[in-house]
C-alpha positions as CSV (number, residue, x, y, z in Angstrom):
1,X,111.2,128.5,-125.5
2,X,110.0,127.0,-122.4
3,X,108.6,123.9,-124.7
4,X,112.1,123.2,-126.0
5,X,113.3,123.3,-122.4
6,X,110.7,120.3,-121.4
7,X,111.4,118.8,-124.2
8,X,115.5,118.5,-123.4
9,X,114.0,118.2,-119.3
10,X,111.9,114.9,-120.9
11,X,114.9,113.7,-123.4
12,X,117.5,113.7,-120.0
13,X,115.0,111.5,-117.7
14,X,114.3,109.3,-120.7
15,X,118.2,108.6,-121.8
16,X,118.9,108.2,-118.1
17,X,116.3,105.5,-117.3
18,X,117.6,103.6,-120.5
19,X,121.2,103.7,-119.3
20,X,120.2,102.8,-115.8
21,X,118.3,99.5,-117.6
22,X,121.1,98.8,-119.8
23,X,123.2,98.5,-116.5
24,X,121.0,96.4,-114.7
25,X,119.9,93.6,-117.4
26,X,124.1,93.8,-118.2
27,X,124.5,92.8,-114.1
28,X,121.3,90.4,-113.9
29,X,122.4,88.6,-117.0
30,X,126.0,88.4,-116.5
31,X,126.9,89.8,-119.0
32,X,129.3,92.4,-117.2
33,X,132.8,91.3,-115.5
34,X,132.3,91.4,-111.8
35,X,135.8,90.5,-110.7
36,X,139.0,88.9,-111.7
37,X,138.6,85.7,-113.5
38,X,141.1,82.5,-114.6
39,X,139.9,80.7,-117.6
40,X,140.3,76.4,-117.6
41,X,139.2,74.3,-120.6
42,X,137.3,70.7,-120.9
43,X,136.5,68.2,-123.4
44,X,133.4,67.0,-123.7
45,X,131.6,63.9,-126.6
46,X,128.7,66.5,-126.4
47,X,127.7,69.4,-125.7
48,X,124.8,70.1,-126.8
49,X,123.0,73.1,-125.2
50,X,126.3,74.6,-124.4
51,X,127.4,78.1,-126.2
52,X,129.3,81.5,-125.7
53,X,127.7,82.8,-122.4
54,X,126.5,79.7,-120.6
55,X,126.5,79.8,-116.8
56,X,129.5,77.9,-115.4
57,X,128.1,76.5,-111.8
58,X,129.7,75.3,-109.0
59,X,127.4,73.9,-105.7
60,X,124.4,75.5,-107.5
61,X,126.1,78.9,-107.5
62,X,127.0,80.7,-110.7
63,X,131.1,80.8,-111.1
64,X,131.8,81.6,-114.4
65,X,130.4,82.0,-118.0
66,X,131.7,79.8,-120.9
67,X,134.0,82.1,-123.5
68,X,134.2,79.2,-126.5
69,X,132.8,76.3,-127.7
70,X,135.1,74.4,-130.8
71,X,135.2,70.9,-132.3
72,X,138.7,69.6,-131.5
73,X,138.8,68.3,-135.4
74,X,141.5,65.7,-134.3
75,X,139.3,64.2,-131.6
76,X,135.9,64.9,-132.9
77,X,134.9,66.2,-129.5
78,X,133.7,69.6,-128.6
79,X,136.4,71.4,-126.3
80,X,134.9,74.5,-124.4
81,X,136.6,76.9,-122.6
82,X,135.4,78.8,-119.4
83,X,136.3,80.9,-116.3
84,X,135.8,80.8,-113.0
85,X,136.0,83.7,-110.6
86,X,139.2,84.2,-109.0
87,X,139.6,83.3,-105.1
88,X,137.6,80.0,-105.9
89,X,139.6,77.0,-106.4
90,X,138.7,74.1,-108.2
91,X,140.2,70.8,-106.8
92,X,142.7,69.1,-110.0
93,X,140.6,65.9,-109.3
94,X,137.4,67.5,-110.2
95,X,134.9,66.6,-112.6
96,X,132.6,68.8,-115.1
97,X,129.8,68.0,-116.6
98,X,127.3,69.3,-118.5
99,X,123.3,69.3,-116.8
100,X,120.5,70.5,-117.2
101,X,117.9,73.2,-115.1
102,X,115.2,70.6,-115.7
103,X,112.7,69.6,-118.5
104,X,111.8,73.0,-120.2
105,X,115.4,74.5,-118.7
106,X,118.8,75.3,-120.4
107,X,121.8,73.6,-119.6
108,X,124.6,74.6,-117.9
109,X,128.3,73.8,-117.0
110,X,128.6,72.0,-113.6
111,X,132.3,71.5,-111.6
112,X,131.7,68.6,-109.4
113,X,134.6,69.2,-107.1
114,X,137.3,66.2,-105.8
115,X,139.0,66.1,-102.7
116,X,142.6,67.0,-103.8
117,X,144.6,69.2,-101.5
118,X,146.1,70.9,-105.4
119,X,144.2,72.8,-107.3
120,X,143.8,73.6,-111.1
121,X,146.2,76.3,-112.2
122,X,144.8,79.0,-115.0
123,X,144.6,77.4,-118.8
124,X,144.5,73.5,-117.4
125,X,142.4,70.9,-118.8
126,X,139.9,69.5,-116.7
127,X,140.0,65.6,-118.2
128,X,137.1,63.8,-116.2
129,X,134.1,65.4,-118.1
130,X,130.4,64.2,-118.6
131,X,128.8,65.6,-122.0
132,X,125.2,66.8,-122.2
133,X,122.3,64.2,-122.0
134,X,119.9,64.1,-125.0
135,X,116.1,64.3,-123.5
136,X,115.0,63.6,-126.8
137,X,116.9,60.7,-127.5
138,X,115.9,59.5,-123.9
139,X,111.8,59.8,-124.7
140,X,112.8,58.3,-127.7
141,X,113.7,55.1,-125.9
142,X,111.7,55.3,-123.2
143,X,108.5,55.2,-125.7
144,X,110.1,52.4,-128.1
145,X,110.8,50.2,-125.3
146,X,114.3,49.9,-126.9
147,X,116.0,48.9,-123.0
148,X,118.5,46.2,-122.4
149,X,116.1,45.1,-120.1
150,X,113.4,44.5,-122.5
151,X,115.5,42.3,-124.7
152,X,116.2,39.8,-122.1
């Protein structure tokens, strides 16, 4: 008897710790809600790197998560849609674009804020965008010397 009662003892301690990790890579990832949230949506030629989940980042500092990523079949430009956390407001002259953590890095979703005293209301369209940058495409033409510069 005093086995099965170790055994149930080990089982608790066991379930616990995996609940406790669940919660924290949910938190570290982002993958939980921390607060209220307004969604806004943007247009972008490309977005490559871009999908459900990416980090929406404002100043460096994570402010949202991207919820969808569809082809606008009409424009034949990706349209995304992401929030932002409540009690942050983004300036309706602002730009978003997308950039990249650096040469091995994913990308993410940048708001470069304007100046404007207004601010976007939940469900605008942020117009001024920047799509992603290829860094293949870019060694490609840095190593075939294909520049307008080396054509003159």
């Amino acid at each position: 008897m005093s086995e099965n009662k170790t055994e149930i003892l080990v089982g608790g301690v066991v379930l616990a710790v995996a609940l406790g990790f669940l919660a924290y890579a949910g938190k570290t990832t982002g993958m939980t809600r921390t607060g209220s949230e307004y969604q806004l949506s943007a247009s972008f030629r490309s977005a490559d790197g871009v999908s459900v989940g990416t980090d929406v980042r404002l100043a460096g500092v994570k402010v949202g998560r991207v919820t969808s990523v569809d082809l606008d079949p009409a424009t034949y430009r990706a349209k995304a849609a992401f929030t932002v956390l409540d009690g942050i407001n983004v300036p309706d002259d602002s730009a978003v674009s997308i950039s990249s953590e650096g040469l091995l890095g994913g990308n993410f979703v940048e708001i470069l804020p304007g100046g404007s005293p207004f601010y976007f209301a939940a469900g605008d369209e942020i117009e001024f965008t920047q799509g992603s940058v290829s860094l293949v495409s870019l060694l490609m033409k840095f190593v075939s010397g294909s520049d307008s510069e080396a054509e003159k």
